[in-house]
N, C-alpha and C positions, 0 to 999 in steps of 0.2 A: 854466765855460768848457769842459772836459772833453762835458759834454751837448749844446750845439749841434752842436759836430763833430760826434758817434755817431749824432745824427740826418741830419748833412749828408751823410755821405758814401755813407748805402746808397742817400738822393736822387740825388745826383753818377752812381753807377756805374749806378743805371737810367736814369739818363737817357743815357748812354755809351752801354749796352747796347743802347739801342732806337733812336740813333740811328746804329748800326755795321750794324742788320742790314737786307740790302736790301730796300729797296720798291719793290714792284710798281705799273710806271708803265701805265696804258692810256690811249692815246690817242685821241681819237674819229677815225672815218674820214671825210676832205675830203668834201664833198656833190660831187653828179656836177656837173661845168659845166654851164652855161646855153646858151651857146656851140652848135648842133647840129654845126657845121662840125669843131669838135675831137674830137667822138666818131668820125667817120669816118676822122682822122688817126690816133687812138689805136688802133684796131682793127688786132691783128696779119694779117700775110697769112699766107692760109692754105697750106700747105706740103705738095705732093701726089708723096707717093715715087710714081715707075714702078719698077712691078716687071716684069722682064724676063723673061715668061711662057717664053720658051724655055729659058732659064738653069735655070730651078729645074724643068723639067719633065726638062733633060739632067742636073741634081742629084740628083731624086727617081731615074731611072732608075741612076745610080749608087750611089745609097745602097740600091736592090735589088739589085742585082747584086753585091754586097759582103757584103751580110746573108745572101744566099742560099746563101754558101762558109762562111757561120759553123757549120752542123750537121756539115760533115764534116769539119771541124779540132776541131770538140768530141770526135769517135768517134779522133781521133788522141790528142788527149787522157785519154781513157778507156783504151788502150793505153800509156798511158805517152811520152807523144809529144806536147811541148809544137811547134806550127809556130812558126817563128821571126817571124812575121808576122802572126799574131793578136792581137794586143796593137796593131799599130799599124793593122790593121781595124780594130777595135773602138774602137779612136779617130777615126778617118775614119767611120764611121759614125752615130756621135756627133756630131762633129761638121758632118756635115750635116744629119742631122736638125735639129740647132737652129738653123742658117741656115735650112733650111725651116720650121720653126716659127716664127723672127721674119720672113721677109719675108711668110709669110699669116697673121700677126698685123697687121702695117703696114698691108694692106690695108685 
């Protein structure tokens, strides 16, 4: 009596085991319709940013005129002479840069 069970139950907990751990489902992908009329439905429109060539050209000039006060706030520095507004250039400048970098990525 003893011997069924010791055979039964390392049976039992594999079979536990393998049906606890998950499986990996793949599903096949639907074939395209037949239909030509719904391919033209299903196509997204397409979505055209304007980018406001004046805007980022009066940005680019900003973001020069801001860099170019950056060398002699550094020689204040070198002096021992943090400007109280360097810190927040250098964030503005930063800052546009990466506006100008994504809207002439978008394009």
């Amino acid at each position: 009596m003893q011997r069924p069970l010791a055979f039964l139950l390392p049976a039992f907990l594999g079979l536990f085991v393998t049906m606890a751990l998950p499986q990996s489902r793949q599903f096949p992908t639907p074939p395209p319709p037949l239909d030509p009329e719904s391919k033209k439905q299903q196509a997204p429109p397409e979505i055209t940013r304007r980018v406001d060539l004046a805007e980022l050209q009066k940005e680019a000039d900003d973001l020069a005129r801001t860099a170019q006060t950056i060398p002699a706030d550094l020689v204040s520095v070198r002096k021992g002479m943090l400007p109280k507004d360097v810190i927040e250039k250098l964030k503005q400048i930063e800052k546009l840069s990466k506006r100008l970098r994504s809207e002439l990525n978008a394009r």
